[in-house]
SEMAR-339537 format. One line per field, with one value per atom (N, C-alpha, C): residue number from 1; atom name; x, y, z. Coordinates in Angstrom, 3 decimals. Atoms other than C-alpha are relative to their C-alpha. Example, Ala and Ser with C-alpha at 12.3 -4.5 7.8 and 13.67 -1.06 7.14 Angstrom:
! SEMAR-339537
num = (1_1_1_2_2_2)
atome = (N_CA_C_N_CA_C)
c1 = (0.890_12.300_0.900_-0.820_13.670_-0.770)
c2 = (-1.190_-4.500_1.200_-1.190_-1.060_1.090)
c3 = (0.000_7.800_0.000_-0.060_7.140_0.730)
This chain:
! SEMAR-339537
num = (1_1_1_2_2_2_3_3_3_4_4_4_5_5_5_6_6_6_7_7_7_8_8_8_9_9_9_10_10_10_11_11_11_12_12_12_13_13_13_14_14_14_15_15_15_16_16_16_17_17_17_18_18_18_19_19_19_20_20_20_21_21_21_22_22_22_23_23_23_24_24_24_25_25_25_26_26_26_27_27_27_28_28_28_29_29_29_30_30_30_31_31_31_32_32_32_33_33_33_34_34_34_35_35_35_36_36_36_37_37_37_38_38_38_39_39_39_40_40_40_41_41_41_42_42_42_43_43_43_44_44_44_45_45_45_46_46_46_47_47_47_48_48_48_49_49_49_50_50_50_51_51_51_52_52_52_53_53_53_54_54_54_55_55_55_56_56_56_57_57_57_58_58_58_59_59_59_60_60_60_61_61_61_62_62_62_63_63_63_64_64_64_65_65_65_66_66_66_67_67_67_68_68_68_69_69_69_70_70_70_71_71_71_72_72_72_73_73_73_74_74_74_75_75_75_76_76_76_77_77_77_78_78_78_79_79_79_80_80_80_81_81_81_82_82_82_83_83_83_84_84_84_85_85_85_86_86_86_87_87_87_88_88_88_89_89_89_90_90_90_91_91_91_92_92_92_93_93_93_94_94_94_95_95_95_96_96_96_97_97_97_98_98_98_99_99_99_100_100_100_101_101_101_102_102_102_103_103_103_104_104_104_105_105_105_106_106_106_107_107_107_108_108_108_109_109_109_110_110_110_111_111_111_112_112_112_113_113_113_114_114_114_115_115_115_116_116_116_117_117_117_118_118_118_119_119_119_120_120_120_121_121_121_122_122_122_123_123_123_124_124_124_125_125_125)
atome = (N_CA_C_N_CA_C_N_CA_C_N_CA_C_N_CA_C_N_CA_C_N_CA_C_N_CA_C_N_CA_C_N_CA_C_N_CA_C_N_CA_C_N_CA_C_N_CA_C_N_CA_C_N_CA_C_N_CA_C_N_CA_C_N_CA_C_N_CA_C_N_CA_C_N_CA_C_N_CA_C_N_CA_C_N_CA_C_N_CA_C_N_CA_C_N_CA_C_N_CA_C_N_CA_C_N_CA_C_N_CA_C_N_CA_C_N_CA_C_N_CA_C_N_CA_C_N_CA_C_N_CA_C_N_CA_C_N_CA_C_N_CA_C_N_CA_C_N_CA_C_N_CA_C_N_CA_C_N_CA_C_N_CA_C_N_CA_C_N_CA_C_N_CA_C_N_CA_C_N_CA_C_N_CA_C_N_CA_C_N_CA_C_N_CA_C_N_CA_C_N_CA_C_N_CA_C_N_CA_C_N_CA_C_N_CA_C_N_CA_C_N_CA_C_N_CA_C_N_CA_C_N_CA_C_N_CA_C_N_CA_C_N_CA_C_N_CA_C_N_CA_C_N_CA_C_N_CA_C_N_CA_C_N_CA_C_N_CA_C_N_CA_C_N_CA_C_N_CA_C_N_CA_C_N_CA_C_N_CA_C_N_CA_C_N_CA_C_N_CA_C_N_CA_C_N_CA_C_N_CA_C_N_CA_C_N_CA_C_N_CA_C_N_CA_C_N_CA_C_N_CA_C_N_CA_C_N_CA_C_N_CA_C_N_CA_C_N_CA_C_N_CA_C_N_CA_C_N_CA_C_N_CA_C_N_CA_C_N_CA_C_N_CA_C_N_CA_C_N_CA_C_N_CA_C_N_CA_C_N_CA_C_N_CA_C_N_CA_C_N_CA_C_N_CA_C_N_CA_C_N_CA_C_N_CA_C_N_CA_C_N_CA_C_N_CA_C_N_CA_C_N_CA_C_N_CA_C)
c1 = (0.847_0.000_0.883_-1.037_2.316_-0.045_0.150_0.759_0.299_-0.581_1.846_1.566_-0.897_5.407_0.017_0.200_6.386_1.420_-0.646_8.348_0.128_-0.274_9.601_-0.649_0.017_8.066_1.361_-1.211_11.469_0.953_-1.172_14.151_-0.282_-0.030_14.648_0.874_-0.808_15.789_-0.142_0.597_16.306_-0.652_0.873_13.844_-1.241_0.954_10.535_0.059_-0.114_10.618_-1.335_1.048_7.494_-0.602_0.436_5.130_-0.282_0.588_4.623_1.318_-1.649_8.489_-0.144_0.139_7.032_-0.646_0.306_5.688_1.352_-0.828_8.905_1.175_-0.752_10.799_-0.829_0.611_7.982_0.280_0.056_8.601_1.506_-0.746_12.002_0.529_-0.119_11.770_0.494_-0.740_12.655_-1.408_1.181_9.668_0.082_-0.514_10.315_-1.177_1.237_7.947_0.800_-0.165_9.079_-0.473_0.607_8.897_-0.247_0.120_7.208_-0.041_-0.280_8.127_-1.284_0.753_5.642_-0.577_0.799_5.453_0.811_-0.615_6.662_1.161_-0.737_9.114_1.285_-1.123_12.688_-0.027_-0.053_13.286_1.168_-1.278_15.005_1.481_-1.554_18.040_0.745_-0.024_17.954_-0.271_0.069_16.859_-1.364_1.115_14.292_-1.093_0.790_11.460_0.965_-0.602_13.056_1.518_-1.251_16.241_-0.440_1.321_13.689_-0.064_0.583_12.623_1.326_-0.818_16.096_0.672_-0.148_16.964_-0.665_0.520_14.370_0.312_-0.457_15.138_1.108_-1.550_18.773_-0.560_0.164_17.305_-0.934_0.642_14.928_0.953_-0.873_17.655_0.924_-0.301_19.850_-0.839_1.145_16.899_-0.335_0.611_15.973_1.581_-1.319_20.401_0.018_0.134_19.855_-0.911_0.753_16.989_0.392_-0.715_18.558_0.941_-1.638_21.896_-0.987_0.647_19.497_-0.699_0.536_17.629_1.106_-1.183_20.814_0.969_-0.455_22.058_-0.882_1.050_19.303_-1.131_0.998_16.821_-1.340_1.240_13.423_-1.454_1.330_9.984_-0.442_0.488_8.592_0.643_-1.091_11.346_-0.293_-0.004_11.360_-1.059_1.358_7.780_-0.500_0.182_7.728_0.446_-0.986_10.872_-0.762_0.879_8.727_-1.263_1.114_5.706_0.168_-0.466_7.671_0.475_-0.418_9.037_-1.040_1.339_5.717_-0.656_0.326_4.937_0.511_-0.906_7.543_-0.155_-0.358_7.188_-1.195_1.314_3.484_-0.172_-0.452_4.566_0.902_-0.641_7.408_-0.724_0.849_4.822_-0.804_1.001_2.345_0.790_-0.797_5.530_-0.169_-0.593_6.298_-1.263_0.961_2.700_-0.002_0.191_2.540_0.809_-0.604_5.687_-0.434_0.308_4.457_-1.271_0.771_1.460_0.773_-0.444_3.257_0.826_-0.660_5.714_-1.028_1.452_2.098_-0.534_0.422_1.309_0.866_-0.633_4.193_0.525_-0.099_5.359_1.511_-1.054_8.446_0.365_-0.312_10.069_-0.189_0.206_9.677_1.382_-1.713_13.788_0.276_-0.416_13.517_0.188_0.453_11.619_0.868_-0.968_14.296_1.336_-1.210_16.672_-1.001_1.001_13.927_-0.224_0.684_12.853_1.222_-0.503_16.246_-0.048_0.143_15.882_1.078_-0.399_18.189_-0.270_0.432_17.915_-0.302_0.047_18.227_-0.794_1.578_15.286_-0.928)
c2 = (-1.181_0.000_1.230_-0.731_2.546_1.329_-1.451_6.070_0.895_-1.099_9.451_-0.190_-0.567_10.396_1.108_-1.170_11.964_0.651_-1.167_14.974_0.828_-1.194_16.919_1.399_-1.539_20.397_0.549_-0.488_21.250_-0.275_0.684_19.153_0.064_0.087_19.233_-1.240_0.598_16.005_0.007_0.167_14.714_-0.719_0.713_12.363_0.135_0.537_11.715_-1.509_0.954_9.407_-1.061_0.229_6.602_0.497_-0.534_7.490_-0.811_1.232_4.110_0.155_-0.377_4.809_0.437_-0.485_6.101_-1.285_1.314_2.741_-0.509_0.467_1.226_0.764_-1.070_4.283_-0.067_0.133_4.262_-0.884_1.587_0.758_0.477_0.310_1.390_1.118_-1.113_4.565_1.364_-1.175_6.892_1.051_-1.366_9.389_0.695_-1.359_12.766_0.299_-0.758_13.777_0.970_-1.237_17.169_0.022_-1.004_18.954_0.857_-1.738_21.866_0.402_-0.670_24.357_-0.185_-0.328_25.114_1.472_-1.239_28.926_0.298_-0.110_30.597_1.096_-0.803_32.678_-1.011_0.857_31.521_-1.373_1.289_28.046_0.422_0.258_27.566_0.083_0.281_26.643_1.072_-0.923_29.763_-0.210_0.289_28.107_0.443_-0.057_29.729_-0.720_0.784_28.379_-0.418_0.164_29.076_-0.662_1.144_27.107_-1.485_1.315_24.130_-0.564_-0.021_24.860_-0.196_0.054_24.993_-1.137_1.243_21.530_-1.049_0.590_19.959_-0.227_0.240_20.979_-0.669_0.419_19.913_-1.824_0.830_16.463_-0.833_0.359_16.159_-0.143_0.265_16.653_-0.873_1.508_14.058_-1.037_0.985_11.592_-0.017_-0.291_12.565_-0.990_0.771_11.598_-1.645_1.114_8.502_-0.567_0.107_7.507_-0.197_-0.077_8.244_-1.097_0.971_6.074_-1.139_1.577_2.745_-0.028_0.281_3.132_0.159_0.119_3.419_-1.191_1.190_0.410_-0.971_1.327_-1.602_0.049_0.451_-1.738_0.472_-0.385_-1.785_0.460_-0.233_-0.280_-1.552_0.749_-3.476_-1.604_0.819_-5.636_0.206_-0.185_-3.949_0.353_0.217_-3.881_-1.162_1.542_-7.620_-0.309_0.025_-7.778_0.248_-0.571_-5.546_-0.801_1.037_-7.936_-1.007_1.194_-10.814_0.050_0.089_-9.266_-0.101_-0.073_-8.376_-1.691_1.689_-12.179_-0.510_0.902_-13.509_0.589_-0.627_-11.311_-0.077_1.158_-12.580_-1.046_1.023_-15.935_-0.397_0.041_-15.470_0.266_0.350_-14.050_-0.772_1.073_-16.724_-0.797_0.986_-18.693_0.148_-1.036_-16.543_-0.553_0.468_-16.924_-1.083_1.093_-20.645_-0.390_0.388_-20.915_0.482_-0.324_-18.638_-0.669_0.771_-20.818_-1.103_1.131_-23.710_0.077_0.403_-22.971_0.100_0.420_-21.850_-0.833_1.491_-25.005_-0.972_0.975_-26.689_0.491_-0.536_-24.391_0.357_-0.341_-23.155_0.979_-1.144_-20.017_-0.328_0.332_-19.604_-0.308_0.677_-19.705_-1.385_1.180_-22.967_-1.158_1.360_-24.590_0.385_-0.005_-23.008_-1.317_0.816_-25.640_-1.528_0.909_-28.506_0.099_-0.658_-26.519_0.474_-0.554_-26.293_1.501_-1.390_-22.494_0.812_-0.752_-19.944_1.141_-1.375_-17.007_1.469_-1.139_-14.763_-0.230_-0.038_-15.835_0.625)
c3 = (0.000_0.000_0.000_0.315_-1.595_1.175_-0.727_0.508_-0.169_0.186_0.246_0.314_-0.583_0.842_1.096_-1.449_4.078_0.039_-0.064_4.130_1.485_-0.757_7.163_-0.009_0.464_7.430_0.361_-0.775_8.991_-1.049_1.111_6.612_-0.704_1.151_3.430_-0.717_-0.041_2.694_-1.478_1.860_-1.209_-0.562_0.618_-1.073_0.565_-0.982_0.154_0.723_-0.560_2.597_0.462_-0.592_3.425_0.931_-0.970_5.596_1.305_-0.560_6.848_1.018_-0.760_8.177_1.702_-1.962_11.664_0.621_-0.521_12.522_0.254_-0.509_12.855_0.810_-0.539_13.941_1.752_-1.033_16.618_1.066_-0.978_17.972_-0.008_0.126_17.648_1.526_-1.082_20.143_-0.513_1.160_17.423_-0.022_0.227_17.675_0.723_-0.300_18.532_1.020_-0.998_21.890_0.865_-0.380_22.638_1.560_-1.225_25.995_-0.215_0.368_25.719_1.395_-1.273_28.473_0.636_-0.780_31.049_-0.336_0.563_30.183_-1.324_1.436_26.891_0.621_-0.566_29.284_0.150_-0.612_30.252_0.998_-1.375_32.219_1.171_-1.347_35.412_-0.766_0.639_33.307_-1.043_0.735_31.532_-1.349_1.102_28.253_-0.594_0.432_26.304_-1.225_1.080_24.025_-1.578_1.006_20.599_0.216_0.497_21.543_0.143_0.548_22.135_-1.423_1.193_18.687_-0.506_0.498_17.192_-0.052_0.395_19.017_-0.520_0.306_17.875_-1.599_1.907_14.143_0.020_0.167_14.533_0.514_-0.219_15.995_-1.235_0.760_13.357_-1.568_1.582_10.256_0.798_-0.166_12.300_0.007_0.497_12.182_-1.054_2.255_8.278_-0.041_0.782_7.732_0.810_-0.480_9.658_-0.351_1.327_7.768_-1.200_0.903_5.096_-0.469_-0.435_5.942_-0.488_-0.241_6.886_-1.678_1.493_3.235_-0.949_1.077_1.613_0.116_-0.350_3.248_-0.204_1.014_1.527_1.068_-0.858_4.822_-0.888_0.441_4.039_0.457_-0.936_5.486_0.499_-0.482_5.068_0.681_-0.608_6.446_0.997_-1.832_9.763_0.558_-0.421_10.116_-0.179_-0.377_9.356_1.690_-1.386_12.242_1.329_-0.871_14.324_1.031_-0.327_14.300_0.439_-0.778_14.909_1.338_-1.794_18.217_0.544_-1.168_19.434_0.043_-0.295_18.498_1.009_-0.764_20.378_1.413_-1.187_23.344_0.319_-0.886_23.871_0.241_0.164_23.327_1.780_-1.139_26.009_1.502_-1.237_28.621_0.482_-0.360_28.288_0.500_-0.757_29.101_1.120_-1.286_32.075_0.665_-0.843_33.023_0.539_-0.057_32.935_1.260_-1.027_34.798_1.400_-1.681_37.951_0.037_-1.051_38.211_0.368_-0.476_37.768_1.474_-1.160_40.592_1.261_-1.069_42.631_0.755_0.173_42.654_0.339_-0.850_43.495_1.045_-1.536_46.322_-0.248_0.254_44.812_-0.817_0.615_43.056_-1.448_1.493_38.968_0.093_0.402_39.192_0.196_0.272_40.291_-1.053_1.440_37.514_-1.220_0.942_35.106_-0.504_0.211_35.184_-0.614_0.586_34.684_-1.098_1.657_31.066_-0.512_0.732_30.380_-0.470_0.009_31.000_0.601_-0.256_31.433_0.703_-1.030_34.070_-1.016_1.041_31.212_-1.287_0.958_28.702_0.506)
């Protein structure tokens, strides 16, 4: 589902970039959520609004060249929104484990660390 191209109002990069591109940027922790001051006056730290605004642009054209980079290194939207889906698979998968095991140890009267070694489990899965 091809979509518009998404463009920066801020950057000017030289391409349009998907739009679908904030879905995996999203999961990835890559989306830009600003602080906005409290008042439009100076902060405690002496930093006013418009230098806010200025890092944000400078954060936003490093995120456009990084972008950039990963699609020039072959990655693909829909690669890492496959990837994406498969973690969230696996990571409901793994809690139903998780679940299973704290009843199971419930039930037998012993810690979940115990039953790790029984399932061939590692402390760190």
């Amino acid at each position: 589902s091809g979509g518009a191209g998404f463009r920066s109002p801020v950057s000017r990069s030289p391409a349009p970039l998907p739009r679908r591109l904030a879905v995996p940027l999203a999961a990835a922790g890559r989306v830009l959520s600003p602080q906005l001051p409290a008042s439009p006056s100076r902060r405690a730290g002496g930093e006013a609004p418009c230098d806010d605004i200025e890092a944000l642009k400078e954060k936003d054209r490093a995120l456009d060249r990084e972008i950039a980079q990963l699609l020039s290194e072959g990655y693909s939207v829909e690669e890492l929104e496959k990837h994406i889906a498969l973690l969230h698979e696996y990571n409901e998968i793994k809690d139903a484990g998780q679940m299973l095991l704290g009843k199971l140890a419930v039930i037998r009267g012993v810690t979940t660390k115990q039953l790790y070694p029984e399932y061939d489990l590692e402390l760190n899965d």
